[in-house]
C-alpha positions as a Markdown table, in Angstrom:
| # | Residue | x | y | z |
|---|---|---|---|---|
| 1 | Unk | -44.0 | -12.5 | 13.9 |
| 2 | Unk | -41.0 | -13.3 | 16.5 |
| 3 | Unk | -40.1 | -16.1 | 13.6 |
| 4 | Unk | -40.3 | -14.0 | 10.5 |
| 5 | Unk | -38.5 | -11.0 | 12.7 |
| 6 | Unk | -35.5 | -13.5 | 13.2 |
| 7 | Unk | -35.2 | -15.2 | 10.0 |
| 8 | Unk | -34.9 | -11.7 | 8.5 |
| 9 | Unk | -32.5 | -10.7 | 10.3 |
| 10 | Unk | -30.6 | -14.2 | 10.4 |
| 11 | Unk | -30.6 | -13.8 | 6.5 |
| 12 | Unk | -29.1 | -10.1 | 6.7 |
| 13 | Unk | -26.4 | -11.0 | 8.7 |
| 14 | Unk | -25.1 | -14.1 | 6.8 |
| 15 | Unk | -25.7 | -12.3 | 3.6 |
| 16 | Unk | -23.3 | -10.0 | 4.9 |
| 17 | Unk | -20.2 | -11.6 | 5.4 |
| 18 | Unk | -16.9 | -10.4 | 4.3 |
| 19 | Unk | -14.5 | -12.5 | 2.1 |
| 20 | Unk | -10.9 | -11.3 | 2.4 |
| 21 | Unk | -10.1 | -9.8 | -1.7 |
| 22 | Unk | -8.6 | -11.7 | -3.9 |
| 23 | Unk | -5.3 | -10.5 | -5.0 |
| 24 | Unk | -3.7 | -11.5 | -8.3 |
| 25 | Unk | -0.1 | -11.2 | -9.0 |
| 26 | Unk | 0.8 | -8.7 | -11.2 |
| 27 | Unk | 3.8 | -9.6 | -13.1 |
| 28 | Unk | 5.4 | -6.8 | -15.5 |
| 29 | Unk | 7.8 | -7.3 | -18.6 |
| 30 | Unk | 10.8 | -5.8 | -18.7 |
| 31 | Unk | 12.7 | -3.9 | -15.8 |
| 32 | Unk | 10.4 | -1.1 | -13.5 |
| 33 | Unk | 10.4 | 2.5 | -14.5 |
| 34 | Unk | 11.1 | 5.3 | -12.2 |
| 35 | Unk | 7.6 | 6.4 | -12.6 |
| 36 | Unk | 6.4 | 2.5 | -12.1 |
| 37 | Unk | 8.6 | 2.0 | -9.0 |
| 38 | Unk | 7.5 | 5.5 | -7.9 |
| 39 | Unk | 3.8 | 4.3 | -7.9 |
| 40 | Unk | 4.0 | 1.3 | -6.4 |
| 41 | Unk | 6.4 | 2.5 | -3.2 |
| 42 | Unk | 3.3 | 5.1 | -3.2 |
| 43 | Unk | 0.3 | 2.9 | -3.0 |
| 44 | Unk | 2.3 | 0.5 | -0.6 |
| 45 | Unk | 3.0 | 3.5 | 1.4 |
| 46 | Unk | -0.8 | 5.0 | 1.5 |
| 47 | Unk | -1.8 | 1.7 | 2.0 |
| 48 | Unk | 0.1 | 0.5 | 4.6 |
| 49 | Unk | 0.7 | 3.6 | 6.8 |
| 50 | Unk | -3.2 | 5.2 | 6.0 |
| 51 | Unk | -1.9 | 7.8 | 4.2 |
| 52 | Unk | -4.4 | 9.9 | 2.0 |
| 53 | Unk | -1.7 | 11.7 | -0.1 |
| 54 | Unk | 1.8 | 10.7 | -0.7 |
| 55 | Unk | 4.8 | 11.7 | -2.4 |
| 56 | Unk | 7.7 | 9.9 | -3.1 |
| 57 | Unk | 11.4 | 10.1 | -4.7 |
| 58 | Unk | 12.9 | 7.3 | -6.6 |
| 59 | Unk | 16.2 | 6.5 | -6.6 |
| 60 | Unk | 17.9 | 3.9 | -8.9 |
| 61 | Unk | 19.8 | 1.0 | -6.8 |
| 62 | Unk | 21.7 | -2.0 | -7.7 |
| 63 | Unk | 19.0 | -4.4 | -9.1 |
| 64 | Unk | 15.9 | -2.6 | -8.5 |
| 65 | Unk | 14.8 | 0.6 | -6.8 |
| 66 | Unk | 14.9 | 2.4 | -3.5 |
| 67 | Unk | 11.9 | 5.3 | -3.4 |
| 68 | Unk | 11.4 | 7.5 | 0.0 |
| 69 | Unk | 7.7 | 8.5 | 0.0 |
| 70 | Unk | 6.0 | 10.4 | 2.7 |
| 71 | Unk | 2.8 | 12.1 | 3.5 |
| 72 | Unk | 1.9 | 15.6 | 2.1 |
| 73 | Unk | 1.6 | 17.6 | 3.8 |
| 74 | Unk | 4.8 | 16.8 | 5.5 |
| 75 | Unk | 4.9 | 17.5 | 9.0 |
| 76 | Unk | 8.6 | 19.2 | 10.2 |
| 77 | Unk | 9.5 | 16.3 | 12.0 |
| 78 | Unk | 7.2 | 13.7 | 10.6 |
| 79 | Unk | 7.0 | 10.2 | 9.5 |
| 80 | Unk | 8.2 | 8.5 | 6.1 |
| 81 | Unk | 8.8 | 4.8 | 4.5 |
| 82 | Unk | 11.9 | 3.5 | 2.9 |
| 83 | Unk | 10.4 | 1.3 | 0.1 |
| 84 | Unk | 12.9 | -0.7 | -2.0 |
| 85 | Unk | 12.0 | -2.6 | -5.3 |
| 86 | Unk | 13.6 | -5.4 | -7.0 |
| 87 | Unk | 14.0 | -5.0 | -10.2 |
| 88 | Unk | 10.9 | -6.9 | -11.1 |
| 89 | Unk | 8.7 | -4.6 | -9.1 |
| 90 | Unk | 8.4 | -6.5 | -6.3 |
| 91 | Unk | 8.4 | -4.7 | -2.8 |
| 92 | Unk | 11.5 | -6.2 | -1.3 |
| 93 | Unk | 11.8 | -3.9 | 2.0 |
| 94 | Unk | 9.5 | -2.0 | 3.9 |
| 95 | Unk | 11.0 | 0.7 | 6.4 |
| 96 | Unk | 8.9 | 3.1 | 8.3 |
| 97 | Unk | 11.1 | 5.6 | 9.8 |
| 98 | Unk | 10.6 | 9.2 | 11.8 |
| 99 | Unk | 12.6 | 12.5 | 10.8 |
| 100 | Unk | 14.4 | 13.6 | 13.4 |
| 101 | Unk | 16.0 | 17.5 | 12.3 |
């Protein structure tokens, strides 16, 4: 019993094992959007900081984008990210920074 008890549960716990995920590059034609670069800063931002919602503002730079996105609801004196975007999409600079009024 002790033997079938422990094999179960030796087969439950390998079975389980977590692979990291697979990423795959995503790779865009053309220059980003506003609305492209807007998403992206987003997702990077909810992703990285645990955010549930975000907004975010993008604002056209030299050779790609720069997009402030912070949580909503926005605490008065709360935390945001300065994400900036090369022109192919590509997050070049990830800022996390703290309003101070």
């Amino acid at each position: 019993m002790k033997c079938i008890i422990t094999t179960g549960a030796s087969a439950l716990l390998l079975g389980c094992t977590h692979l990291p995920a697979l990423r795959t590059p995503v790779h865009h034609s053309g220059s980003v959007t506003e609305a492209r670069a807007n998403a992206i800063a987003q997702a990077a931002a909810a992703a990285g900081e645990n955010w549930k919602r975000v907004d975010g503002v993008a604002r056209k730079i030299d050779g790609g984008w720069a997009v402030l996105v912070c949580p909503v609801p926005t605490p008065d004196a709360g935390t945001y990210v300065l994400v900036t975007l090369d022109a192919s999409g590509q997050v070049t600079k990830y800022e996390k920074q703290k309003y101070e009024p």
